[in-house]
C-alpha positions in Angstrom: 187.8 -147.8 -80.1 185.0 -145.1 -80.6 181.8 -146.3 -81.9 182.1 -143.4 -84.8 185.0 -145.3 -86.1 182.2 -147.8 -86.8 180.1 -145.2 -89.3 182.9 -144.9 -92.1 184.0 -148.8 -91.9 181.7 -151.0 -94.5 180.9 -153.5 -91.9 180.1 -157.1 -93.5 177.5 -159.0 -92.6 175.7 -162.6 -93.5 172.1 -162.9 -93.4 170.7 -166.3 -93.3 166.5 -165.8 -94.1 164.9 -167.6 -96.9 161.7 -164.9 -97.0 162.0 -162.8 -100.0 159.9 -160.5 -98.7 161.2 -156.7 -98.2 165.1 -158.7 -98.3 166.3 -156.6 -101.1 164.9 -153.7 -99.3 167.0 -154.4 -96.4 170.2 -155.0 -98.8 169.6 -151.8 -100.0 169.1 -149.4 -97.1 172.4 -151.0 -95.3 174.3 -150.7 -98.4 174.5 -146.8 -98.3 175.2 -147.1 -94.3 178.5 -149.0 -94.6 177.2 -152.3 -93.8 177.4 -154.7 -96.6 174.8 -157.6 -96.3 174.8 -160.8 -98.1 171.7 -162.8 -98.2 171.8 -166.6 -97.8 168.9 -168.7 -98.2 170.5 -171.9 -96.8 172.6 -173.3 -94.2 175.0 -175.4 -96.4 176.0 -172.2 -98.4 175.3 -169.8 -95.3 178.3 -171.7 -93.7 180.7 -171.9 -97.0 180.5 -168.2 -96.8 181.4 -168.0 -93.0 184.4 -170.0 -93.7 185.7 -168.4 -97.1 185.0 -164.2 -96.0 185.3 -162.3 -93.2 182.1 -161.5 -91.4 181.7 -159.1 -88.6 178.4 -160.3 -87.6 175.4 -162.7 -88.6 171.8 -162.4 -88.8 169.9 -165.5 -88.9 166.0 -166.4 -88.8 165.5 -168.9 -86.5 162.2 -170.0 -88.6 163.9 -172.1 -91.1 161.9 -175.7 -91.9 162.4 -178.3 -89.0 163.9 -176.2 -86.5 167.1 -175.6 -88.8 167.8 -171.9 -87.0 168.7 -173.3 -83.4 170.7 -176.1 -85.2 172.4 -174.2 -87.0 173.1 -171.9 -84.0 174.4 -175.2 -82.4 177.1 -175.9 -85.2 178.5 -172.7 -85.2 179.2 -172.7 -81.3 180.4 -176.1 -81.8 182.8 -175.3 -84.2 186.0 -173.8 -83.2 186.4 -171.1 -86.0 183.0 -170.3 -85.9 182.0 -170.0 -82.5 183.1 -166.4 -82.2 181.3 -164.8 -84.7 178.7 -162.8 -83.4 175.1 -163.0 -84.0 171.3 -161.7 -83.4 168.4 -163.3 -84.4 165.8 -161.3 -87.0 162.3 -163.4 -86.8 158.7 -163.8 -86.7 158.8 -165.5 -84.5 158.3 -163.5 -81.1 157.6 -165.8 -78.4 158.8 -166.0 -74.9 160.6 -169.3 -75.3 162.0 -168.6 -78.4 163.6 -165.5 -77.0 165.1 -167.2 -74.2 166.4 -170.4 -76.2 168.2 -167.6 -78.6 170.0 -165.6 -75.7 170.9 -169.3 -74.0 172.0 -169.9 -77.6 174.5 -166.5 -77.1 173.0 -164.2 -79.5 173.8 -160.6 -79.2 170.5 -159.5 -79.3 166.9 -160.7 -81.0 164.9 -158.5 -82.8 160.9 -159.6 -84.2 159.7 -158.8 -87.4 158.9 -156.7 -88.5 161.7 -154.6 -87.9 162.4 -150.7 -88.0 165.5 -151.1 -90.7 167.3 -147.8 -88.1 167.1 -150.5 -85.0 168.9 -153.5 -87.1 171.8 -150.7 -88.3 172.3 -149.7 -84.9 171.8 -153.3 -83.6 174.8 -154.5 -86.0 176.8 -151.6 -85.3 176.7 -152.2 -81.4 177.7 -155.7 -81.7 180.1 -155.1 -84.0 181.8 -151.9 -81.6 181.8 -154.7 -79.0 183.6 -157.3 -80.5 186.1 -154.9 -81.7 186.0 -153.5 -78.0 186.5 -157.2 -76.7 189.2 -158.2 -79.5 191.3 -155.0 -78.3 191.1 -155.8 -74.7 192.3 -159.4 -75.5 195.5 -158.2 -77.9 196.3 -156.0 -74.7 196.4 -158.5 -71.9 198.2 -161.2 -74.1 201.1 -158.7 -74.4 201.0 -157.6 -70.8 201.0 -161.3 -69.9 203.5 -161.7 -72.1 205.3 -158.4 -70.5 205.0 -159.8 -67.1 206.1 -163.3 -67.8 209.0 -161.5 -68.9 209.9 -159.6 -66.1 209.3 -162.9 -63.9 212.0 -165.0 -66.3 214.4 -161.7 -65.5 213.9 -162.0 -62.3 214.3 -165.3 -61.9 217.0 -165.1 -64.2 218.6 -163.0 -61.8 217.6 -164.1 -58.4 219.1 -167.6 -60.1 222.6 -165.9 -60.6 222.8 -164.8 -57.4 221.8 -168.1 -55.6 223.7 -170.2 -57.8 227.2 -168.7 -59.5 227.6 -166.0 -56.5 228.7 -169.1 -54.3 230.4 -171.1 -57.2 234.0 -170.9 -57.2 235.9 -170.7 -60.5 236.7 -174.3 -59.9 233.1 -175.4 -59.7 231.6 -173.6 -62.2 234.4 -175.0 -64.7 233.4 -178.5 -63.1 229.7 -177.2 -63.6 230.7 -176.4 -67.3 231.9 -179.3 -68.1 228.6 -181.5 -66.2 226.8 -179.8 -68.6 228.1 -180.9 -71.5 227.7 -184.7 -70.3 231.5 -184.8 -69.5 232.3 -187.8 -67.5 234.6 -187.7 -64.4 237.6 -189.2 -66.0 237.7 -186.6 -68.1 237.3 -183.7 -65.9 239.5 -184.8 -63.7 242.2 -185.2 -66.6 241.6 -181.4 -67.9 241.7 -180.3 -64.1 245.0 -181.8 -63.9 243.8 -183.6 -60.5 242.9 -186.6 -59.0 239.2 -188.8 -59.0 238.8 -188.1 -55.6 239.2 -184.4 -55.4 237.4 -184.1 -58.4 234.2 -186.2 -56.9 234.7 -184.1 -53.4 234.4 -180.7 -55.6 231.1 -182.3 -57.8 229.8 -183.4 -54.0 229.9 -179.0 -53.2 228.6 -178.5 -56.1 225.8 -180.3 -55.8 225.6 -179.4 -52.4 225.0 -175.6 -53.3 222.8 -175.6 -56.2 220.7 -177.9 -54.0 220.5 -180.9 -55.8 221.3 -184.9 -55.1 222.8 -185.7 -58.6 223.6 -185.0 -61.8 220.5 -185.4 -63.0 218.9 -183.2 -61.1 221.8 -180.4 -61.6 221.2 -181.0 -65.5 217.6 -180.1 -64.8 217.8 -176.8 -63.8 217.3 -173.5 -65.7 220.8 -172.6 -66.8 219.5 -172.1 -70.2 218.3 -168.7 -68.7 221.5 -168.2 -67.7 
């Protein structure tokens, strides 16, 4: 997917900062960029909204009272519809530590206030191209796994027929037929028009070539492939 794709596509975002100051200025600016930003001022609501709409990526100030960013960080990776939203940290608060805790955390990238507005757009726009990036290569290897897991059950599938039915006799696999179907010996014997102890001798092959020590066993092979 090419990153222009990204500069005609309203991207949505979630900002969770409770400073008023210059937010409205942010809101504005993004707004004629195609990224749409909603401002949250607290966690409880902040994570409603995460639930209810789509959002491509957060921003979130870690300096929320009592150490509320990181915690909320924390939440989010612990929860299992959460934890792949992405997310870079917008704050004041600019120190080595902090920096290190938020890309231990998983954040995308952490920018200090104050911020040139140009390097947040571009900021979002990367992580956004990325996940999109990472969500395409994921699509394609489920349905080449799924592709190849295919071929495998055909040729299996195959290599299964050949194994087992080429060295079946009509007799056998009419005796195998009927084994599947839970049909007891009496029974077979009666349809084959022949006696208990032929019909036991001819069971005896069959298990003999499909490799297996009872019925059981001969029940518990793939012929639903078959």
């Amino acid at each position: 997917m090419s990153k222009d794709y990204l500069f005609n596509k309203t991207i949505n975002v979630l900002m969770l900062d409770n400073e008023e100051k210059d937010l409205n200025m942010i809101k504005s600016y993004f707004s004629s960029n195609y990224i749409n930003i909603r401002i949250i001022k607290n966690i409880i609501e902040a994570k409603s909204e995460l639930k209810k709409n789509k959002i491509d990526c957060l921003i979130i100030d870690i300096a929320l009272p009592n150490n509320q960013g990181f915690e909320f960080i924390q939440k989010l990776k612990n929860d299992r519809k959460l934890q792949y939203v992405p997310f870079l940290i917008v704050t004041s608060r600019g120190f080595l530590k902090d920096r290190i805790q938020g890309y231990k955390s998983g954040c995308s990238a952490y920018l200090s206030k104050p911020f040139d507005p140009t390097e947040l757009q571009h900021t979002i726009k990367n992580i956004v191209h990325q996940k999109n990036v990472l969500k395409e290569k994921i699509i394609s290897n489920y349905f080449l796994i799924k592709k190849l897991r295919h071929n495998i059950i055909k040729k299996y599938k195959n290599t299964f027929k050949e194994t087992i039915f080429l060295r079946l006799t009509s007799k056998e696999e009419l005796i195998l037929s009927y084994l599947l179907k839970n049909k007891r010996i009496k029974y077979i014997t009666k349809k084959l028009n022949s006696q208990i102890r032929t019909t036991e001798k001819s069971i005896s092959r069959l298990l003999d070539k499909t490799q297996t020590r009872n019925n059981k066993e001969l029940k518990s092979l793939p012929w639903n492939l078959i």
